[in-house]
N, CA, C and O of each residue as an XYZ file, in Angstrom:
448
protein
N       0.844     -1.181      0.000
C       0.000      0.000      0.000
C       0.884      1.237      0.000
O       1.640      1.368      0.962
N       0.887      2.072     -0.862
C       1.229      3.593     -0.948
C       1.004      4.521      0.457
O       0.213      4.344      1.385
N       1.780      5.334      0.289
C       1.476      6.321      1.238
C       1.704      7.519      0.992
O       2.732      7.652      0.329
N       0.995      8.816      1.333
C       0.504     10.155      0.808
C       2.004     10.601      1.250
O       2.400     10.411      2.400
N       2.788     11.194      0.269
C       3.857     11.427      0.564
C       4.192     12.890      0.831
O       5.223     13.484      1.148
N       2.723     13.308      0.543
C       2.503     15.076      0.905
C       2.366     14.970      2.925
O       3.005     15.661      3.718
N       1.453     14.011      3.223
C       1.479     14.096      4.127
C       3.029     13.697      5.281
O       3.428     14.301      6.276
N       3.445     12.737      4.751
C       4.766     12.511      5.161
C       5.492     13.745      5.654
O       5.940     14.008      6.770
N       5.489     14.521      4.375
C       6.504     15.601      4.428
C       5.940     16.764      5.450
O       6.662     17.348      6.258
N       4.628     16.987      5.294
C       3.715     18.109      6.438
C       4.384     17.220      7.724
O       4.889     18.064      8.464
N       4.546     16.190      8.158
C       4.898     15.551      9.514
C       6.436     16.042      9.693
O       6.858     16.765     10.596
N       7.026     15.590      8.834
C       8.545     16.257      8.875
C       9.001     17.477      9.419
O       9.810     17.721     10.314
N       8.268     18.233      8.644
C       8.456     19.903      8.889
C       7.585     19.992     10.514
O       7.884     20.897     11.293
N       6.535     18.976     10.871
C       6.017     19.497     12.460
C       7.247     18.700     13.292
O       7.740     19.322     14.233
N       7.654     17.647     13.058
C       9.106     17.384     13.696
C      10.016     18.064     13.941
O      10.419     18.425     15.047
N      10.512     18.350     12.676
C      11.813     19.348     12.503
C      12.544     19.982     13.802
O      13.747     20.188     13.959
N      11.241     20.283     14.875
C      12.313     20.632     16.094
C      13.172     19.728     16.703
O      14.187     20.128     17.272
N      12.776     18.145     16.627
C      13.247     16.926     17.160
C      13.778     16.038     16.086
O      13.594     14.824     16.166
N      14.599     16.712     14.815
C      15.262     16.026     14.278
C      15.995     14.956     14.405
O      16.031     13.880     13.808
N      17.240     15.939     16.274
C      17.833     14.552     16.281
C      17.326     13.647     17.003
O      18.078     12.936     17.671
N      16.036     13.476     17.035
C      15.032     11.815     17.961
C      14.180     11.456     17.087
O      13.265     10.743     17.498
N      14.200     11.800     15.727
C      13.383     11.614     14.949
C      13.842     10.428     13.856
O      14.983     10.661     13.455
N      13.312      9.327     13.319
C      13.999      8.529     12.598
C      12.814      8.011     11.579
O      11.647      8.055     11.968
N      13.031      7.680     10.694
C      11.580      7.044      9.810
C      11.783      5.570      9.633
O      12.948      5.300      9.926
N      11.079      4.469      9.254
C      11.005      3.500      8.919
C       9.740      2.645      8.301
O       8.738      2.598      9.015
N       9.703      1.998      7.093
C       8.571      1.975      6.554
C       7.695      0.529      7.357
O       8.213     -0.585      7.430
N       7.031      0.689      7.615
C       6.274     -0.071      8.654
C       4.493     -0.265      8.486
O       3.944      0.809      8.728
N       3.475     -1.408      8.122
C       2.620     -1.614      8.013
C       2.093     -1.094      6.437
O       0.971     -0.638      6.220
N       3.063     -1.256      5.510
C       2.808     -0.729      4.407
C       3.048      0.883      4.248
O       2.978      1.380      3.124
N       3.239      1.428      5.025
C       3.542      2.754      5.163
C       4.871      3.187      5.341
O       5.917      2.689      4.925
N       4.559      4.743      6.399
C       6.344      5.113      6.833
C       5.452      5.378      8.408
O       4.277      5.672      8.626
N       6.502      5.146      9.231
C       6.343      5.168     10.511
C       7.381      6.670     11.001
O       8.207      7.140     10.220
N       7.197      7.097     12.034
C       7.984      8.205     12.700
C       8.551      7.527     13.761
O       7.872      6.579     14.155
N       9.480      7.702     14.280
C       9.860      7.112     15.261
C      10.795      8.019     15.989
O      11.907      8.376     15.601
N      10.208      8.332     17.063
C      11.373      9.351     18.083
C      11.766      8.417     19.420
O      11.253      7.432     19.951
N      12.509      8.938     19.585
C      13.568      7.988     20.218
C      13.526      6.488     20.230
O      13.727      5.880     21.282
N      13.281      5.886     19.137
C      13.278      5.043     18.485
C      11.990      4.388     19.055
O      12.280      3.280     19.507
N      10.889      4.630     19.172
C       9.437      4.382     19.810
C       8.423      4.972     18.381
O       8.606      6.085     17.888
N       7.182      3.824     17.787
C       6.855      4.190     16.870
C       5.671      5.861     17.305
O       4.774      5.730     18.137
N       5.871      7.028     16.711
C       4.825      7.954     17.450
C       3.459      7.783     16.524
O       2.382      7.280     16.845
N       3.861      8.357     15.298
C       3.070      8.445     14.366
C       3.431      7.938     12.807
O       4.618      7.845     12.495
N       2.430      7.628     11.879
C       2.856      7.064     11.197
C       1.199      7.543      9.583
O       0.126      8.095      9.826
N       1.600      7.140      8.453
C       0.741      7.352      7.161
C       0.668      5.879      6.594
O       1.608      5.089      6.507
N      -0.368      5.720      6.305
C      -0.906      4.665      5.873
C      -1.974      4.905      4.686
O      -3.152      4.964      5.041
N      -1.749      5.016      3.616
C      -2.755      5.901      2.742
C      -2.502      7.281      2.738
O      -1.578      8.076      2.570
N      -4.053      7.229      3.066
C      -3.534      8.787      3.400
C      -4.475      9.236      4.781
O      -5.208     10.139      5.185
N      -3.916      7.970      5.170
C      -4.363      8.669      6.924
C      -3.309      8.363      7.709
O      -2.358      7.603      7.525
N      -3.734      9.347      8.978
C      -2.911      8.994     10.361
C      -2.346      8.394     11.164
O      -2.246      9.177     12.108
N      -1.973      7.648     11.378
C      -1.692      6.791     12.602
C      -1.170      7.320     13.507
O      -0.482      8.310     13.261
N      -1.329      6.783     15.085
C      -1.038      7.585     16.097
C      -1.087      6.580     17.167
O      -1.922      5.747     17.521
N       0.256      6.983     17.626
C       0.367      5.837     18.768
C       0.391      6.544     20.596
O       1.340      6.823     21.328
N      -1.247      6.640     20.826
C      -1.558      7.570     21.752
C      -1.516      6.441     23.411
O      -1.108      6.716     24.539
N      -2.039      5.366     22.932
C      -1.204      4.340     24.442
C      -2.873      3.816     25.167
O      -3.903      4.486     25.091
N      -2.820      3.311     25.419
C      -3.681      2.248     26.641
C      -4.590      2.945     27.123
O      -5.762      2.605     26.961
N      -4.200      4.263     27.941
C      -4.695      5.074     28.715
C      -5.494      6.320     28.164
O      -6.565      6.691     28.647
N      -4.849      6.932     27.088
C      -5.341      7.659     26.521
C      -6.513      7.885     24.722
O      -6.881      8.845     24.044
N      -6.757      5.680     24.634
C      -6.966      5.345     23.870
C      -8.641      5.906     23.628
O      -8.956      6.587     22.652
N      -9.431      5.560     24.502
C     -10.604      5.800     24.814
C     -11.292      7.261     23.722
O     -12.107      7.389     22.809
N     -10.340      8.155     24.541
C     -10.814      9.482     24.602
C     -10.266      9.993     23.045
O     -10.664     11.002     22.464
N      -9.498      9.257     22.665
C      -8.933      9.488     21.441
C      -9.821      8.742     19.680
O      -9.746      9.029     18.486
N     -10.395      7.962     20.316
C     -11.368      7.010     19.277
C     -12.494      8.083     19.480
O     -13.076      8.254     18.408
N     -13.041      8.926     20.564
C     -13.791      9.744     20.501
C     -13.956     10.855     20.165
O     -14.899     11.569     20.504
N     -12.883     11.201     19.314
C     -12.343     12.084     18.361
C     -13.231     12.213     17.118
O     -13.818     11.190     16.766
N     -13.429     13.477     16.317
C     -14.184     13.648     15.260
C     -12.636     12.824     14.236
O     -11.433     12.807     14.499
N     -13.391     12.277     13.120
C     -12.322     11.287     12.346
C     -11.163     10.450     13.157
O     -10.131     10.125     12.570
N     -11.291     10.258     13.955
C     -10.796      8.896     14.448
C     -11.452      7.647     14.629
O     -12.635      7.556     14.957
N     -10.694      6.682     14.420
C     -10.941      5.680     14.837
C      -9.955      4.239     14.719
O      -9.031      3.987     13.946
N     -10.550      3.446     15.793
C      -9.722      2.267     16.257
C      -8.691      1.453     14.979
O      -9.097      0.809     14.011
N      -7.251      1.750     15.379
C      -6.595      0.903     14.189
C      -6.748     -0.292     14.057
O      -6.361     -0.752     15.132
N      -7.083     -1.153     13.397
C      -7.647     -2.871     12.985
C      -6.534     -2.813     11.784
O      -7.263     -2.858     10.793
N      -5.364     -2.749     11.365
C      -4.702     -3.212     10.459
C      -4.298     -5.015     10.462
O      -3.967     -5.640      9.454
N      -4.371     -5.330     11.219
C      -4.136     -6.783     11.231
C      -5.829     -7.385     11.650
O      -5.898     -8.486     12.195
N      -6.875     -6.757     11.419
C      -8.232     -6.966     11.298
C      -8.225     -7.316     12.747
O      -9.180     -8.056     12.984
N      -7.557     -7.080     13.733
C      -8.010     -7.167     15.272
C      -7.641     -5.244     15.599
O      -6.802     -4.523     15.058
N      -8.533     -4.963     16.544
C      -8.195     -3.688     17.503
C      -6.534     -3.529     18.122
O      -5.774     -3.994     18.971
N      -6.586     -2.857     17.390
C      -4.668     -2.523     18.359
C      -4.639     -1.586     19.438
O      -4.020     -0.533     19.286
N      -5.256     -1.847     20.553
C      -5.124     -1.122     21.624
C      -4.149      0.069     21.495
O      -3.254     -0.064     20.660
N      -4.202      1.271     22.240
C      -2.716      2.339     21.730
C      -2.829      3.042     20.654
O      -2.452      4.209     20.542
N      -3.588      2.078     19.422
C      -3.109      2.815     18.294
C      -4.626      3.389     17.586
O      -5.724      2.837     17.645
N      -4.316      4.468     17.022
C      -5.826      4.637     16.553
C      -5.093      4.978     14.701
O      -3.902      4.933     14.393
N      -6.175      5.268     13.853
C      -5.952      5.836     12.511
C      -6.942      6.925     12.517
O      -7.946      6.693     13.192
N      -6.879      8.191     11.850
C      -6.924      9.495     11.736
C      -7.530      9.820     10.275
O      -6.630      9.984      9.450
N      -8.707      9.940      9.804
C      -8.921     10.370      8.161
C      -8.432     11.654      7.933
O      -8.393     12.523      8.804
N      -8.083     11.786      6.856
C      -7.459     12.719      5.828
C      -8.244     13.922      6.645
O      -7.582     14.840      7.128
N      -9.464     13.888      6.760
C     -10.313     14.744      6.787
C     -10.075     15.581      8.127
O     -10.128     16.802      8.269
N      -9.745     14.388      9.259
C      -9.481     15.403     10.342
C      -7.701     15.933     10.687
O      -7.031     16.397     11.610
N      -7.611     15.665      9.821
C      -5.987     16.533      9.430
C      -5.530     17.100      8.523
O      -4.327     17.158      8.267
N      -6.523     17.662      7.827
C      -6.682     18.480      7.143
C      -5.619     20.159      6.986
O      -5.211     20.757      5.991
N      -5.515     20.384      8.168
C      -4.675     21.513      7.939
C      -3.220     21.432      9.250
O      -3.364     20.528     10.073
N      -2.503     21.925      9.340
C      -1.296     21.962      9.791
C      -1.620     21.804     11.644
O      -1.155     21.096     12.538
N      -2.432     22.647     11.580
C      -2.981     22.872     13.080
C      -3.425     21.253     14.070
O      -2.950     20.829     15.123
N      -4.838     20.518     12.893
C      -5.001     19.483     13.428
C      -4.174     18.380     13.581
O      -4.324     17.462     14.388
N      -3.400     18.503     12.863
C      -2.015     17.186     12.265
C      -1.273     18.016     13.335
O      -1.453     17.010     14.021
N      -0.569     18.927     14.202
C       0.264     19.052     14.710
C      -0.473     18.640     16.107
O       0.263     18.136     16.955
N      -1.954     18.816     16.455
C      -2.566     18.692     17.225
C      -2.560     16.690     17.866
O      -2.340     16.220     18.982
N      -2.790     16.251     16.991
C      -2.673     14.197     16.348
C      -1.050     14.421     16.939
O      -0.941     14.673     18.139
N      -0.105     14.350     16.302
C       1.124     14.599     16.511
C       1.334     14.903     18.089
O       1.946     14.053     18.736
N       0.906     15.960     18.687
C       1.617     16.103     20.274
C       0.834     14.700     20.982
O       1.454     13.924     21.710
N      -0.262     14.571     20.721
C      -1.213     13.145     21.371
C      -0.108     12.143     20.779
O       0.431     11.819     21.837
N       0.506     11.517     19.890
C       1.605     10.802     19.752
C       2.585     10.812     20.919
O       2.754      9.826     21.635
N       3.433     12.352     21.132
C       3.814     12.541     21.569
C       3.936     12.682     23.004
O       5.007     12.651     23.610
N       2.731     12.848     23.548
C       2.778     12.706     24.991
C       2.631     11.078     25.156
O       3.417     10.687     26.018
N       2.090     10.336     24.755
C       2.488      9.083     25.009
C       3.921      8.826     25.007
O       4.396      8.818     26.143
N       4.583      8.658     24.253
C       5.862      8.100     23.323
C       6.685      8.626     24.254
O       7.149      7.813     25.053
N       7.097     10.124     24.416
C       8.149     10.905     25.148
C       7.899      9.724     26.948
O       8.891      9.425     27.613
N       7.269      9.526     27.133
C       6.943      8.534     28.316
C       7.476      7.241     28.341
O       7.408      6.447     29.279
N       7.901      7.112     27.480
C       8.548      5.707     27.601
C      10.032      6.146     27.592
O      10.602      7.213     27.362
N      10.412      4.960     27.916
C      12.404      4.541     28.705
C      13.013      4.901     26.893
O      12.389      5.052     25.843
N      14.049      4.920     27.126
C      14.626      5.271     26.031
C      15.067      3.538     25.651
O      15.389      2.669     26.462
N      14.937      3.411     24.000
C      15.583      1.558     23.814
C      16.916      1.787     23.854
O      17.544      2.845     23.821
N      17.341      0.432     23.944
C      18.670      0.491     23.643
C      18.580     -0.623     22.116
O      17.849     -1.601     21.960
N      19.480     -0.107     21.268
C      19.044     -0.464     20.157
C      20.885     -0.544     20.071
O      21.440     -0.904     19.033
């Protein structure tokens, strides 16, 4: 599966402050983000992915254009997917993005 490579690049430039924790890798047919080597967010088509965590999963599926990631046709707890529609402009995608981020920055650093 392809991935919106416009959107890729809009993620880049909201990174850009965390270049050096920032790493890509293509993952679930897509490209994944990965800061400090923890997947945050990721494009799949041309939607979102967002790896918001256990705790904050709930409130996040209750989001206008969200909903529960099923890529392996089961619920992936943690992870939700995002339509085009509700990231639409720089604001909401940076908005998806810090919800990545406050999960992710929470975890131990790997040793890789």
């Amino acid at each position: 599966m392809a991935y919106d490579d416009d959107l890729a690049d809009r993620i880049r430039g909201l990174l850009s402050e965390r270049s050096a924790e920032v790493s890509e890798r293509k993952m679930f047919g897509g490209i994944a983000f990965m800061v400090r080597d923890h997947m945050t967010v990721g494009v799949i088509g041309d939607e979102l992915m967002v790896r918001v965590g256990k705790d904050a999963h709930e409130d996040a599926v209750a989001q206008p254009h969200a909903r529960v990631m099923d890529f392996t046709g089961k619920p992936m707890p943690g992870m939700i997917y995002v339509a085009a529609s509700g990231i639409a402009n720089d604001t909401a995608l940076g908005t998806w993005i810090d919800r990545g981020l406050a999960f992710t920055t929470t975890l131990p650093p790997k040793n890789t």
